[in-house]
N, C-alpha and C positions, 0 to 999 in steps of 0.2 A: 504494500500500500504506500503512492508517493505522499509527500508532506499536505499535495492541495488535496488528494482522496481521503486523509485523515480529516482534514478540515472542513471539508465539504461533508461528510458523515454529520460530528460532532453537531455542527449546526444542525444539520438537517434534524438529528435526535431533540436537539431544545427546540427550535421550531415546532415541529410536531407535537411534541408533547404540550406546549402552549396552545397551538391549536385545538386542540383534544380538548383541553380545558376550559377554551371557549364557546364549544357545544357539544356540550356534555348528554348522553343518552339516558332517560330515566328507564331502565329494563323493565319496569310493572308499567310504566305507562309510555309504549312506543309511539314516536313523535315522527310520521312519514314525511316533513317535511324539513327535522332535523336530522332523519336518513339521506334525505337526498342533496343538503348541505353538505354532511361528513362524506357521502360519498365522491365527491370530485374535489373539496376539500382535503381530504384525508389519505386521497385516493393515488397519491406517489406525486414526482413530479422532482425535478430540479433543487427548486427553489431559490435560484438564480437571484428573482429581485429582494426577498428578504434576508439571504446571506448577504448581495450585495452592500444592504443597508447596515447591517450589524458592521461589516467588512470596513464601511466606511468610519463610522463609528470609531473604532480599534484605531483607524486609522491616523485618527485626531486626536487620540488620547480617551476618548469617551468609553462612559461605563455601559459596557456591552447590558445590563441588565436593563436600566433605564427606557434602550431603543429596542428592546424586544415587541413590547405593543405597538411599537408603530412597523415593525419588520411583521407582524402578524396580519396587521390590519392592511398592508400594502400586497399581504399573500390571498389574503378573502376577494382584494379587487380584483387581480390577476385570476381568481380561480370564478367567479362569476363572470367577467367579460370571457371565459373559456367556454362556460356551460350557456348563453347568450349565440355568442360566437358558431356555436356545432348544432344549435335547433334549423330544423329545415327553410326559416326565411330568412337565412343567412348564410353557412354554408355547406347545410344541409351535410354535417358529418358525421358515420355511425362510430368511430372508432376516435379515442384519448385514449392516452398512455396505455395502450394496451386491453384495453376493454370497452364496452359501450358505454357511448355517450350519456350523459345525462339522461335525454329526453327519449332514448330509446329503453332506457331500464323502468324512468318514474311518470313518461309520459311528457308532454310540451307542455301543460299546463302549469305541472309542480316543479318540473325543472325553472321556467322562468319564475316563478315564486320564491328559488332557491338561490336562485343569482341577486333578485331583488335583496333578498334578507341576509346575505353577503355583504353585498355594496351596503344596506345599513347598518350595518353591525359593525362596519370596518368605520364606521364614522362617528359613532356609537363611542365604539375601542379608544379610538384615535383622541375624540371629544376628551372624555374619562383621562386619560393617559396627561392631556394640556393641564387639566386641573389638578392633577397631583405634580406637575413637573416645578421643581423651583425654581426652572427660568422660563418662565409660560409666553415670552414674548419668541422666546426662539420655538418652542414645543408649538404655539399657533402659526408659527412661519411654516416650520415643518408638517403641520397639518396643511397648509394654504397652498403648498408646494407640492403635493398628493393629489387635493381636489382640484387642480389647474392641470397637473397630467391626467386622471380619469378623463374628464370633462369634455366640454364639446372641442375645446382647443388642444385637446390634447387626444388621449386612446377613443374618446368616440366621436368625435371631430376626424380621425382618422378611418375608424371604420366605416363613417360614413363615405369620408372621399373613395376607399376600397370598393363599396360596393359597387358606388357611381363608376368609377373606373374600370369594370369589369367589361370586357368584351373590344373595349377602346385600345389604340396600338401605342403601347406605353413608352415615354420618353424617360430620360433621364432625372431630369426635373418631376414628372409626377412622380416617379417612383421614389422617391427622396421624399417628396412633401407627404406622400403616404406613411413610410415608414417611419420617420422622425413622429410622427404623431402616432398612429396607431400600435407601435412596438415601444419605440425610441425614449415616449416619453415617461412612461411608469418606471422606463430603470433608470433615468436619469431624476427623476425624484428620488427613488430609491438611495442613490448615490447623497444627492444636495440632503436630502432631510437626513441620513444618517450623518452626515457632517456636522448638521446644524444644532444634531440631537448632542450630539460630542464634542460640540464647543468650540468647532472650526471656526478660523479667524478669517480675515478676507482673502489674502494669498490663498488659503488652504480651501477655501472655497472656491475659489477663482481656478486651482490646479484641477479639484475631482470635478467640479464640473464641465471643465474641459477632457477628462480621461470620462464619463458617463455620456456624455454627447458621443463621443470615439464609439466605445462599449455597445450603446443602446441600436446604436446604426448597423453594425460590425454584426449583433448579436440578429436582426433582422435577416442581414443578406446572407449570414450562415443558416437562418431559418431558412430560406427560400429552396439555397445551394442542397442541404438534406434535404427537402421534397421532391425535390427534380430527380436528385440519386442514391439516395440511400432506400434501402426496404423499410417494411414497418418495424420488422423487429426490432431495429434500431430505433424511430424515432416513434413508436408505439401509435402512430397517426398512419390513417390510409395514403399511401402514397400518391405521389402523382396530380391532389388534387389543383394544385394553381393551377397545373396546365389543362384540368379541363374545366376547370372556372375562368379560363380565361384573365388570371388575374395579374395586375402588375407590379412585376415582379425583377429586380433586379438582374438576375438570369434571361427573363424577357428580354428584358431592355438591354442587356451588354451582351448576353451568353456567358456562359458557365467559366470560361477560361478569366475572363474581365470580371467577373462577379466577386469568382476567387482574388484576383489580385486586390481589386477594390478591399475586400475585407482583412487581410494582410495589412494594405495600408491603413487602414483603420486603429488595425489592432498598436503599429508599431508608433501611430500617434495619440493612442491610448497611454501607452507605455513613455511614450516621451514627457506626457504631459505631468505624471505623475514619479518621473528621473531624482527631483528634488528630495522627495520622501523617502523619511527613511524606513525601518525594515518592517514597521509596525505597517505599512501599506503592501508587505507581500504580496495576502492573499487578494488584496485587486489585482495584481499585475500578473499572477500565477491567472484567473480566473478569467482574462480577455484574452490571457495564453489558450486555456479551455474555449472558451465559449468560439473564436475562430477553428482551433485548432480542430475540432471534430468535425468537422466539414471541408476544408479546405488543407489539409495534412494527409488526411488518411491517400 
């Protein structure tokens, strides 16, 4: 096991186990609506944008226990715009990380019920977490910087432009203005609020958010590059689908050889940006090693 596979564990074990104790199951009185939360909540995954945050966190000197609620509450968003994202008036997918979708297990009705009380809950969490923090001007920044990537200008501002885009012959430019919004901008919250959460100064803000803007783009066009070529068993999602959604897609718009080199440069102005820092920012610069490298390495 390398040092970032040790790391990436670790977290993922206090995440989850956070999670879990966010919505907790009462076994005498079964809650089918709290099954079908835990289940794509619960249900595997990365965990990419809430390591991310914690990562950031560490990175600044911040108390890793502090930014857990908000490393939680930015993983309920991410796990609702997913269950949202795969019901059939969007991109109608049977298969996540390896099993079906939401809406195929609990139906389209209570899947989107479940996403709804997701997105609330993480704001719920978030709220909660401001008013115990003792610097509540940065804890409401870092809330402000969450619901500005969700939001229309940001993840659903994006999926909207995705949808509209779909079938149209993608340029450069749209596929950029899709991705920075739709993917881009939840990890680059992830990045600024876990900084903010830990006490980053303006330099140090000024660096990660130049390395999460890298990251969040990087982390996109390696989404794509795995659809186009990887099977599912790797990436637990039905393959193939942009290209028969027609969607735009960096791969589209360059081809696979340019998509890849694109996301390399990404990564190594990820890494430049955050050169200053020292070792306490490893695990960012091991983890936009990861997040290109599985797509564009292998």
């Amino acid at each position: 096991m390398t040092a970032l596979d040790a790391y990436l564990h670790g977290r993922r074990e206090r995440i989850d186990a956070a999670l879990a104790d966010y919505f907790p199951l009462d076994p005498p009185h079964p809650h089918r609506l709290i099954e079908a939360v835990r289940y794509t909540l619960l249900g595997g995954g990365k965990r990419i944008r809430p390591i991310l945050l914690l990562a950031a966190c560490e990175a600044v000197g911040g108390d890793v226990a502090r930014a857990l609620p908000y490393a939680c509450a930015i993983e309920m968003i991410h796990s609702y715009s997913l269950i949202h994202d795969d019901l059939p008036a969007m991109d109608d997918d049977a298969l996540r990380r390896g099993r079906p979708t939401s809406h195929m297990v609990f139906g389209e009705g209570l899947a989107i019920l479940a996403g709804d009380a997701l997105l609330t809950e993480a704001f719920h969490l978030l709220a909660r977490s401001a008013e115990q923090n003792p610097e509540p001007q940065r804890a409401l920044r870092a809330m402000r910087e969450i619901a500005d990537a969700a939001g229309a200008h940001g993840m659903v501002g994006g999926q909207a432009a995705d949808i509209a885009a779909q079938g149209v012959e993608p340029d450069l430019a749209l596929v950029e203005f899709i991705h920075v919004r739709k993917t881009g901008a939840l990890l680059l919250a992830a990045v600024r609020a876990g900084a903010l959460i830990g006490g980053a100064d303006d330099a140090a803000l000024k660096s990660l958010t130049r390395y999460g803007e890298c990251l969040g783009l990087a982390f996109q066009i390696a989404d794509d590059i795995l659809d186009a070529e990887a099977p599912p068993s790797l990436t637990g999602k039905t393959g193939g689908r942009d290209g028969l959604l027609h969607k735009a897609t960096f791969p589209a718009a360059l081809g696979l050889p340019a998509a890849k080199q694109r996301a390399r440069e990404l990564r190594e102005q990820a890494l430049d940006a955050v050169s200053a820092c020292d070792a306490r920012a490893e695990p960012l610069r091991d983890l936009v090693r990861f997040v290109v490298g599985r797509a564009c390495e292998s």
